[in-house]
ZAMARGU-4260 file (C-alpha; in steps of 0.2 Angstrom, whole numbers, plus 5000, padded with zeros to 4 digits):
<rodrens>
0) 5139/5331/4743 | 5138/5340/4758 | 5131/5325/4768 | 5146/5316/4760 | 5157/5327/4767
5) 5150/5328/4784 | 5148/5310/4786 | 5167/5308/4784 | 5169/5322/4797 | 5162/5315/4808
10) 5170/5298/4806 | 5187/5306/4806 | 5182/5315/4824 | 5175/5299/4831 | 5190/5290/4826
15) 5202/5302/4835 | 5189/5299/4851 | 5194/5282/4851 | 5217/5286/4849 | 5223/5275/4862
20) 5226/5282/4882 | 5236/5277/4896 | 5224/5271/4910 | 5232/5267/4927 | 5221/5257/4939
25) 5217/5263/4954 | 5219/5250/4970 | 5200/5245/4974 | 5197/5240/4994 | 5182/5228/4994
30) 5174/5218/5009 | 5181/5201/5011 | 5166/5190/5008 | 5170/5177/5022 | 5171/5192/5034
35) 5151/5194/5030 | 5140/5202/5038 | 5153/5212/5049 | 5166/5216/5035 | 5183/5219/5043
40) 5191/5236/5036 | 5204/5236/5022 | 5220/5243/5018 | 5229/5246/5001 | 5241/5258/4997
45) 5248/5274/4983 | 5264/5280/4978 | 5265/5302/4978 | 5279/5307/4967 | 5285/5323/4958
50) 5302/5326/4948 | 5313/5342/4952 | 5326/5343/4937 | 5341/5349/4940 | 5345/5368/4938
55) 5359/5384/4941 | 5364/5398/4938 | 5384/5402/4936 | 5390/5419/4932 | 5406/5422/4928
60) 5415/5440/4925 | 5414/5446/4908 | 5433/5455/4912 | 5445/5458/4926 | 5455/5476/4924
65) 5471/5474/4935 | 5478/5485/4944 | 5495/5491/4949 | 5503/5489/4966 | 5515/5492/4978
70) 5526/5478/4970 | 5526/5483/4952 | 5515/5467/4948 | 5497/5469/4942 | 5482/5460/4952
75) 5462/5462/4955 | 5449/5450/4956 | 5433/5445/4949 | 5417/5434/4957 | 5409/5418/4952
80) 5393/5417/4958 | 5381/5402/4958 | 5363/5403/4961 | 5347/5394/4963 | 5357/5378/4963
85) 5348/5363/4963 | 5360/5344/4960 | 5354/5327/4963 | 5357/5321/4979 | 5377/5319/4980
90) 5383/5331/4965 | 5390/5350/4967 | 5396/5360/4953 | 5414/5363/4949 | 5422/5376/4940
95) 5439/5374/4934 | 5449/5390/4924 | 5461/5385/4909 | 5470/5398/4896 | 5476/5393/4878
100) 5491/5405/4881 | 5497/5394/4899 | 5491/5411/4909 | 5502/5422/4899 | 5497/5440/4893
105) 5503/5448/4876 | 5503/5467/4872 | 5495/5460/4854 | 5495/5443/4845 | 5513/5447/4837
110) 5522/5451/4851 | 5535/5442/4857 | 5535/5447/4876 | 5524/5437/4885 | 5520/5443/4904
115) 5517/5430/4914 | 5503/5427/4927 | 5491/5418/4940 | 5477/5413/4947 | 5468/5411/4962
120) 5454/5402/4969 | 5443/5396/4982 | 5458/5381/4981 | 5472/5390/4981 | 5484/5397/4965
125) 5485/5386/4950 | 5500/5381/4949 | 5498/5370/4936 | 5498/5382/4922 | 5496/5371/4906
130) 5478/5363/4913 | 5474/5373/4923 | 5462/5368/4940 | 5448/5372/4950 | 5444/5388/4955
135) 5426/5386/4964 | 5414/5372/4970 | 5398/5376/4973 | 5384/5363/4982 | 5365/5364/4981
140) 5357/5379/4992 | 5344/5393/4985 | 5355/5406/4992 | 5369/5416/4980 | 5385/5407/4982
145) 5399/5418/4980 | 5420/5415/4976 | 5435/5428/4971 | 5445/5421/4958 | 5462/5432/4959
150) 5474/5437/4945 | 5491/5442/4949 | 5506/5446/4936 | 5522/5434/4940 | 5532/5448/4937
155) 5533/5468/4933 | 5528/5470/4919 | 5543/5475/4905 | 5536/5484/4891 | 5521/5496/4888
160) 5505/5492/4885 | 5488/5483/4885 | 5491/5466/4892 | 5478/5453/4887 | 5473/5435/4890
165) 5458/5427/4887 | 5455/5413/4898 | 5440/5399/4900 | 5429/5393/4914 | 5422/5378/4911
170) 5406/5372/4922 | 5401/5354/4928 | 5392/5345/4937 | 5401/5331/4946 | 5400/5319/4961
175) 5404/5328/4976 | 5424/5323/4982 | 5430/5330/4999 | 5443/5343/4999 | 5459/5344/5008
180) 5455/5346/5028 | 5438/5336/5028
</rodrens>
């Protein structure tokens, strides 16, 4: 029994020897025979290659505490940061910024005042407060990439309270366009 059951180890192993493998050819330079018995040299050639996928780091700010000023409105900014960005050739990251609420704050989810406010980006204020826009571009480099994104109340504020709003960035990685001035 126990040769048995080594004979069909074995066969089990040497079947696995034989699983089927890529082989590439290599390029073979060989004498041309009618050059014979001074054999000219030969050329032939190889392709080097490698793949680099793409990678980054974004980092957003987890919150942005405004604060008062000499106005009555409310403002302060936070920093998107992108690192170790690496795109194919021809792409950059953009971040555009969006809030459910159209960049109003609320004191709570019932109340019926709602302050109103803006931001501010590497592109100007958004002024286009049902979508939104972009806020940061940021392009292939190994070194951090840094933009404030601002938040200003519209207005002073009318009512006590924590005002709230949370709002969205959303990160992609798109073909790069110009801006405004290039």
């Amino acid at each position: 029994m126990k040769k048995l059951i080594s004979g069909i180890s074995a066969l089990i192993t040497a079947s696995m020897l034989i699983a089927p493998m890529s082989a590439f050819a290599d390029t073979t330079v060989s004498p041309d025979p009618d050059n014979m018995p001074n054999p000219k040299p030969g050329t032939a050639g190889t392709t080097v290659e490698f793949s680099v996928d793409p990678a980054y780091t974004v980092t957003i700010p987890a919150k942005v505490t405004l604060e008062k000023g000499e106005d009555g409105t409310y403002s302060n900014s936070g920093t998107l940061s992108a690192a170790d960005v690496k795109l194919d050739e021809g792409k950059e990251i953009v971040v555009t910024l969006t809030s459910a609420s159209k960049f109003n704050m609320q004191t709570s989810a019932t109340a019926e005042y709602k302050l109103p406010y803006t931001a501010e980006g590497a592109f100007g204020k958004l002024t286009d407060k049902e979508n939104g826009g972009i806020v940061a571009k940021f392009a292939t480099s190994t070194a951090v990439q840094n933009t404030p994104v601002t938040f200003t109340t519209d207005e002073t504020p009318k009512y006590a309270g924590t005002y709230t709003d949370p709002v969205v960035f959303t990160i992609e990685v798109e073909d790069i366009t110009p801006t405004a001035g290039e």
